[in-house]
C-alpha positions in Angstrom: 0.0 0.0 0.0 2.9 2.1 0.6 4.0 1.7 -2.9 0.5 2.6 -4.3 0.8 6.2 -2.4 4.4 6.8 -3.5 3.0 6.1 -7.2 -0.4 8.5 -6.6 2.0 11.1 -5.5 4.1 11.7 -8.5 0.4 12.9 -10.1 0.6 15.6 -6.9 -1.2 18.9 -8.5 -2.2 17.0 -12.1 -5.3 15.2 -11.2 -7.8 17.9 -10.1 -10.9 16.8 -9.9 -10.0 13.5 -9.7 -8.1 11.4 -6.7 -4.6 11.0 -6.4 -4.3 6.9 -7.2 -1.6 4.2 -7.1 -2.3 0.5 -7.9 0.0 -2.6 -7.2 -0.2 -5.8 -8.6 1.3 -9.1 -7.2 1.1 -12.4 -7.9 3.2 -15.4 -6.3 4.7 -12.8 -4.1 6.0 -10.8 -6.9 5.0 -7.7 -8.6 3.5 -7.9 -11.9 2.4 -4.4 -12.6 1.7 -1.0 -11.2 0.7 2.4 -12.5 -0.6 5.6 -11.0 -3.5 8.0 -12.5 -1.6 10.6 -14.4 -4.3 13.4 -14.5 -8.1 13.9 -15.6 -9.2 12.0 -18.5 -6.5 9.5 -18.7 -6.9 5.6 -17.7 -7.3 5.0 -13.9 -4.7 3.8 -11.5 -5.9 0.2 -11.9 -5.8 0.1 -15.3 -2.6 1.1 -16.3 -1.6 -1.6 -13.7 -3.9 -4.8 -15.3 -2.0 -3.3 -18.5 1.6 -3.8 -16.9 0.3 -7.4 -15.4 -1.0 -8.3 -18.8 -2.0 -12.5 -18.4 -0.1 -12.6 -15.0 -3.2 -10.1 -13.2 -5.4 -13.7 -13.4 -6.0 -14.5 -9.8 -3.2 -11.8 -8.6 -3.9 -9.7 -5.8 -4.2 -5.8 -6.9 -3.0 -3.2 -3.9 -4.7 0.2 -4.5 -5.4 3.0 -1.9 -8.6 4.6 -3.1 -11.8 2.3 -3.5 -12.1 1.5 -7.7 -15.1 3.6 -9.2 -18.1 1.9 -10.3 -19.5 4.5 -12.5 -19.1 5.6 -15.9 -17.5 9.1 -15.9 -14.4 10.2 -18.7 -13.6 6.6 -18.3 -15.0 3.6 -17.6 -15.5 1.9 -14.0 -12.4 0.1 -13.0 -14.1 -2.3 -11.1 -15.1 -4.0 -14.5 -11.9 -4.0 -15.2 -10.8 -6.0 -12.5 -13.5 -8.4 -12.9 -12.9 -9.0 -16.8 -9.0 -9.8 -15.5 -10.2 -12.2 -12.9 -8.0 -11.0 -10.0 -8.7 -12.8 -6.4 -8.4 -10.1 -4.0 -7.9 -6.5 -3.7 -6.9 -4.8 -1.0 -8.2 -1.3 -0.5 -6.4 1.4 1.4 -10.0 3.5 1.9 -13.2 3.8 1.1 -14.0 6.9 -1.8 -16.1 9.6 0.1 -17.2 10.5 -3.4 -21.0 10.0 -3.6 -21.1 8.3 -6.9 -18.6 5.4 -5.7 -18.8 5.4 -1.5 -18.7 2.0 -1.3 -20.2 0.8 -4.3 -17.3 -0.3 -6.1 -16.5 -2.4 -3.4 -19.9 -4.3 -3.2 -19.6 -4.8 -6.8 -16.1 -6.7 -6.6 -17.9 -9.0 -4.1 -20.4 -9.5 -6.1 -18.6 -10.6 -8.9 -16.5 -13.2 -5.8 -13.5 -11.0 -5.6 -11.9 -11.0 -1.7 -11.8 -7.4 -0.5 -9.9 -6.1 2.1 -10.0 -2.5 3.3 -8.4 0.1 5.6 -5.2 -0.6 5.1 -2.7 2.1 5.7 -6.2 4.4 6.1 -4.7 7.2 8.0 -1.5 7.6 5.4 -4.5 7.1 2.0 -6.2 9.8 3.8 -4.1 12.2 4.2 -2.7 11.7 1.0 -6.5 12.7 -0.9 -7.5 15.4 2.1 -8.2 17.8 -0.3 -10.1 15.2 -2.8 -12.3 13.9 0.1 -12.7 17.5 1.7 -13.8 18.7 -1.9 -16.1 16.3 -2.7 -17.9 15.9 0.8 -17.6 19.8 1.3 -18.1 21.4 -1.9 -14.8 23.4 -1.0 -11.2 23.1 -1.6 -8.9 22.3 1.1 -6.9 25.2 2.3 -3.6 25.3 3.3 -2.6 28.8 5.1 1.3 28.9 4.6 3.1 31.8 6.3 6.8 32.8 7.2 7.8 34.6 10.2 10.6 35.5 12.5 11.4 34.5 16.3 9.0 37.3 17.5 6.0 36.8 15.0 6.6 39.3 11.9 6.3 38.1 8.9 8.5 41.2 7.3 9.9 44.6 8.9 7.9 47.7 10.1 8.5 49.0 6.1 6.9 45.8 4.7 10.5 44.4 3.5 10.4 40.7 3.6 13.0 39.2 1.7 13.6 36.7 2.7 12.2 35.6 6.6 13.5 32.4 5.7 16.2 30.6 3.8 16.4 28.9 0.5 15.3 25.3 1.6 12.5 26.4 3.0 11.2 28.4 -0.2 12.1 25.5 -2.3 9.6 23.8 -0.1 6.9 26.1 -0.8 7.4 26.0 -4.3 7.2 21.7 -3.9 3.4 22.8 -2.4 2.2 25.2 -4.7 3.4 22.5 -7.4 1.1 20.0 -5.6 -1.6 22.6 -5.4 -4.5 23.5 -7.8 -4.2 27.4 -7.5 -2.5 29.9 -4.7 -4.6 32.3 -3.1 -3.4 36.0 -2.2 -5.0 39.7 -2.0 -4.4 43.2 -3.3 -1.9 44.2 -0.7 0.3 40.9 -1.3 -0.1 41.9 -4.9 0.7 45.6 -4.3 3.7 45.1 -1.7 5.3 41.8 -2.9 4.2 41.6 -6.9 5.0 37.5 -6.6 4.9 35.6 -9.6 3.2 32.8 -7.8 4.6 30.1 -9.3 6.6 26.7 -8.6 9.8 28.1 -9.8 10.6 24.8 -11.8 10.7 22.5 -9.5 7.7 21.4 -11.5 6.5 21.8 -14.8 2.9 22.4 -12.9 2.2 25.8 -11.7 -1.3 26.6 -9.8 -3.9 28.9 -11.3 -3.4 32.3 -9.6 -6.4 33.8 -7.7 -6.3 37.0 -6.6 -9.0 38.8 -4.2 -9.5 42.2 -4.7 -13.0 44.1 -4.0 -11.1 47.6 -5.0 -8.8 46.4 -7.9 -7.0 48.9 -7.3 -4.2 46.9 -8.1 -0.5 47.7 -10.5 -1.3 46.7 -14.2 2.3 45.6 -14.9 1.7 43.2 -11.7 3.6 39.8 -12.8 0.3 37.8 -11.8 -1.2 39.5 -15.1 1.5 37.1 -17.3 -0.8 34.4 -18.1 2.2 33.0 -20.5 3.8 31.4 -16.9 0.9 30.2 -15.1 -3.3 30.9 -15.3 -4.6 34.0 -13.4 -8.1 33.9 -11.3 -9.2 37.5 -10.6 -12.0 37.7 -8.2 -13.4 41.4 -7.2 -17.1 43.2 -7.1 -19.1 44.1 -9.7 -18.1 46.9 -11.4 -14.8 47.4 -10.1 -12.2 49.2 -11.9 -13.8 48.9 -15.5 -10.4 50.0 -17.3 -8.2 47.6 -15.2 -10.4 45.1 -16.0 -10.4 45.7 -19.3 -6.7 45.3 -20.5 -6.3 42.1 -18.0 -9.1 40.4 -19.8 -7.4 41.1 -22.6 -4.3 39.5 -21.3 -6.4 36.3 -20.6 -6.6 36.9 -16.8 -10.3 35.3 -16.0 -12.5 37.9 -13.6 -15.5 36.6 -11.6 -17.4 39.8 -10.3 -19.3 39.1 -7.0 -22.1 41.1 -5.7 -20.2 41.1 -2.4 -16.6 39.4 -2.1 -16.9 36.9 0.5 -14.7 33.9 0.7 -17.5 31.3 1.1 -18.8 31.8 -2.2 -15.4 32.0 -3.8 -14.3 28.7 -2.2 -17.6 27.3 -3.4 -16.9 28.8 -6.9 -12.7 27.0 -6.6 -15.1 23.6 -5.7 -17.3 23.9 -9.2 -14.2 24.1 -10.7 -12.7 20.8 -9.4 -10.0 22.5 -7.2 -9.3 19.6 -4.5 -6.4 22.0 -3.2 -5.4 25.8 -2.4 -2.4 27.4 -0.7 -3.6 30.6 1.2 0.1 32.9 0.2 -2.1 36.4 2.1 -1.1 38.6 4.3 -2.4 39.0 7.7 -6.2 40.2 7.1 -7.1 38.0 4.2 -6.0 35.3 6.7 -8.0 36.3 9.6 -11.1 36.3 7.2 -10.1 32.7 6.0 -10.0 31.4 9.0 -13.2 33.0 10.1 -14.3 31.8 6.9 -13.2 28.5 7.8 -11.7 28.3 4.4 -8.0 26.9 6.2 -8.0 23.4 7.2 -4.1 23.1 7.5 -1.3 25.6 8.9 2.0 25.5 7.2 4.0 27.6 10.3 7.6 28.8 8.8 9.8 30.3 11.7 12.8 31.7 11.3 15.6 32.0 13.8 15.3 35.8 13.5 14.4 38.9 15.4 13.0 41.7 14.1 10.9 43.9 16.4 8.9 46.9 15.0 5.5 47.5 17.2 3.8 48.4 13.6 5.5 45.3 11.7 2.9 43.1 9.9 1.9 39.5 11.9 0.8 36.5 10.3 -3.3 36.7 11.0 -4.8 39.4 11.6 -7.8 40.2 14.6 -10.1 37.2 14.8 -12.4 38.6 17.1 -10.7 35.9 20.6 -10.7 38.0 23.6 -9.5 35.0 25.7 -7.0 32.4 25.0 -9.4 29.5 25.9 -10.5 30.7 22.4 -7.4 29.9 20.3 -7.2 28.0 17.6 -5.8 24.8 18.2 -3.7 22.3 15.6 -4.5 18.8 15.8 -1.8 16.7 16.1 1.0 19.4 15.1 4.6 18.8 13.9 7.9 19.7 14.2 10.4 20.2 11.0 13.9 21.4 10.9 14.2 23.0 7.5 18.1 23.6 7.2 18.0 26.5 10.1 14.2 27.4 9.7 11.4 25.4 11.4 7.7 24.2 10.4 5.3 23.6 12.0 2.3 21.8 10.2 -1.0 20.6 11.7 -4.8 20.7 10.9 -7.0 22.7 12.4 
């Protein structure tokens, strides 16, 4: 099962809004085939394994750590698949939470005599689809809030300077993220202050869509976010916002979506239409505050930096939540440790 995740996870930021998937096939104690599902619209997990296996999949057992589909969608349901092979057993790593599957492919392998076996390695299969299984029983995107800040809580100095809070390995592995994320969320002041391309930097050949949250767009027009060459740009603001502005980034293929009012709910609902299973929350202080109000965060990404920098003005990571006692902070769930060559993360849900 371990080897099915490690094969879903080279797929990390291609499959949206699909699963990430890995499938193992063994037979006589040896492994016959194995693929992964590459991205939307290709084959499934399963099947690019029976392809591998070939003859030898006939009463193998077949690893796989999402529950096969049983529905007809791009392609068809792998759980015919298996059955037309005549594999023995399959061992599931956890149930789908998708409605249109939830169990159902699982009942129909039984059906058809095949052992199945599931729960194995559960925790690990689910924390490897959290955004899938939050998107699809949610309607929402699972958010990641990632922020850098010194020793004393500033994410940059009392004149907004903020390169760099931390050092190159741990940028590199914010880059990895945003690789394994469908798009990168950040407002007008981020855009203003930083103008960040918002990209992985090549350590991938995937970059995430851009969305930016402005309700002013009063925003730079030569902003790098406006290159739609480099990566795709999401523009969310309210209706009838800067007409001109608007204007020459539509021409520059930056999508807008004009709200009524901009409220996160509805554009987290609107990133779940599109099939985003993940986002990366990049914002400065009061976007976050909203987004955790919001409850649009389900995972902090803590970067801290063996820094001081003082300033009583400087900029903090979240902005006023509306807590007046401690016994009403937010608490991580089972929070981690990481030394990052110097820097330290902590990561845990919330």
């Amino acid at each position: 099962m371990r080897r099915c995740i490690a094969l879903a996870q080279q797929a990390a930021g291609y499959t949206a809004p699909n699963p990430l998937v890995g499938a193992v096939i063994v037979n006589n104690g040896e492994i016959v085939g194995e693929g992964y599902h590459p991205k939307a619209g290709e084959p499934h997990a399963e099947v690019f394994a029976l392809r591998a296996a070939g003859e030898k999949a006939q009463g193998a057992t077949v690893y796989v750590n999402l529950e096969p589909c049983n529905h007809y969608g791009r392609t068809p349901p792998c759980t015919e698949a298996l059955i037309q092979a005549g594999v023995k057993k399959v061992v599931v790593g956890m149930v789908d939470p998708d409605p249109r599957v939830a169990g159902q492919g699982i009942a129909r392998l039984r059906a058809a005599g095949i052992e199945v076996i599931t729960g194995v390695e559960e925790a690990a299969c689910l924390a490897l689809n959290a955004g899938f299984c939050h998107r699809v029983t949610q309607g929402q995107p699972w958010g990641i809030f990632k922020y850098a800040m010194t020793l004393d809580g500033k994410i940059a100095a009392t004149t907004g300077h903020s390169a760099w809070v931390t050092g190159t390995a741990a940028r590199r592995l914010v880059h990895e993220v945003r690789s394994h994320s469908d798009g990168v969320i950040v407002g007008g002041n981020t855009v203003r202050r930083d103008n960040p391309q918002l990209t992985s930097h090549g350590v991938s050949d995937h970059n995430p869509t851009r969305i930016i949250l402005s309700r002013t767009l009063d925003l730079p027009p030569n902003a790098q976010v406006w290159d739609t060459t480099i990566a795709p740009t999401l523009l969310f603001t309210t209706e009838r916002a800067n007409p001109e502005l608007q204007r020459q980034l539509g021409d520059r293929g930056v999508e807008i979506v004009e709200l009524p009012v901009l409220e996160i709910a509805e554009v987290m609902q609107n990133l779940g239409d599109r099939g985003m299973n993940q986002v990366l929350w990049e914002c400065g202080g009061i976007l976050a505050a909203a987004a955790l109000q919001a409850q649009a965060v389900q995972k902090i990404m803590a970067f801290i930096a063996p820094k001081i920098i003082g300033g009583a003005l400087a900029p903090t990571p979240v902005g006023d939540l509306n807590l007046s006692a401690m016994t009403q902070a937010l608490t991580l769930k089972n929070p981690t440790l990481t030394a990052i060559d110097g820097d330290w993360l902590i990561e845990g849900e919330l």
